[in-house]
C-alpha positions as CSV (number, residue, x, y, z in Angstrom):
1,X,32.3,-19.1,0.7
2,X,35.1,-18.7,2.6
3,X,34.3,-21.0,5.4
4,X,34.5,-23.9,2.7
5,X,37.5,-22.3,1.1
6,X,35.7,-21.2,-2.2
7,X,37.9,-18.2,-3.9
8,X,35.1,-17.7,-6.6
9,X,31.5,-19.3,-7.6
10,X,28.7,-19.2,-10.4
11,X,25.7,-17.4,-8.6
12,X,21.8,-18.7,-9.9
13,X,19.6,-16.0,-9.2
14,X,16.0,-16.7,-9.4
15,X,13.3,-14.2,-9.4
16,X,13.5,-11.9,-6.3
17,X,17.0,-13.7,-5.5
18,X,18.4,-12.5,-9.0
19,X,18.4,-9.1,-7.6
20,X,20.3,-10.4,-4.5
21,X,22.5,-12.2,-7.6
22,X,23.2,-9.2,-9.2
23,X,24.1,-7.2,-6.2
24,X,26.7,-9.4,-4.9
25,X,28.5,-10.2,-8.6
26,X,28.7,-6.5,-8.3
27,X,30.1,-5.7,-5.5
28,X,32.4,-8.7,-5.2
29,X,33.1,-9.5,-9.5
30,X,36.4,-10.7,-8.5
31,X,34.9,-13.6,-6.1
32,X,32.0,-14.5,-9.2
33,X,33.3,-16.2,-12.7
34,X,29.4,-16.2,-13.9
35,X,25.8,-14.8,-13.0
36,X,22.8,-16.7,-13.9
37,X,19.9,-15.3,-13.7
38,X,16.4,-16.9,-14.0
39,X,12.4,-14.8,-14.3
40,X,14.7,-12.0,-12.4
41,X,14.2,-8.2,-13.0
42,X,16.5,-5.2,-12.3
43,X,13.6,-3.8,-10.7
44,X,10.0,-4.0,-9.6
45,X,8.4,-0.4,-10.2
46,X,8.2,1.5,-14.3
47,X,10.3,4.7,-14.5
48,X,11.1,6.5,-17.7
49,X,14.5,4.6,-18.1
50,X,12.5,1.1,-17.5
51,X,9.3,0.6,-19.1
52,X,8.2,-2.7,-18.4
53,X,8.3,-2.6,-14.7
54,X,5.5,-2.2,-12.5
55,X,3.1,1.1,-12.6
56,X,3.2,3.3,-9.7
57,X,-0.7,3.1,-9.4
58,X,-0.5,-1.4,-9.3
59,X,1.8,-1.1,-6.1
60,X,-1.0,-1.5,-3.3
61,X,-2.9,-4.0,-5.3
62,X,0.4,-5.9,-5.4
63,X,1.6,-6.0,-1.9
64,X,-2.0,-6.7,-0.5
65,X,-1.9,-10.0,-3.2
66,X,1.6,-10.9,-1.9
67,X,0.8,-10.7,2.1
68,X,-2.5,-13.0,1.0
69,X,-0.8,-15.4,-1.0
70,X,2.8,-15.6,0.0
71,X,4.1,-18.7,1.4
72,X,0.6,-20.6,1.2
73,X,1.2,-22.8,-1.6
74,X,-0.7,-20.9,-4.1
């Protein structure tokens, strides 16, 4: 931003960039005047103060589906 002179920007966040989104409007507000945020989460995994997230016991599942299907069009 600053090497094109931008003070302040809307951030789009989509999906696993939303939390990349979130953690730069928090930790520079005063450089963000909105945060969009598209199929983004606060977090992957369930805990007792976030319910819908992912159980524990899905974890290994998931990460052998993402290193088969990631960035091969599917």
């Amino acid at each position: 931003m600053d090497a094109v002179g931008c003070e302040r920007t809307v951030l789009l966040g989509d999906a696993e960039g939303g939390q990349m989104a979130m953690l730069f409007a928090a930790t520079h507000p005063e450089r963000v005047s909105a945060l969009i945020l598209t199929n983004a989460t606060a977090r992957h995994l369930r805990d007792v103060d976030y319910p819908c997230g992912l159980p524990a016991r899905s974890v290994p599942r998931f990460l052998e589906l993402m290193r088969q299907l990631w960035g091969n069009g599917r």
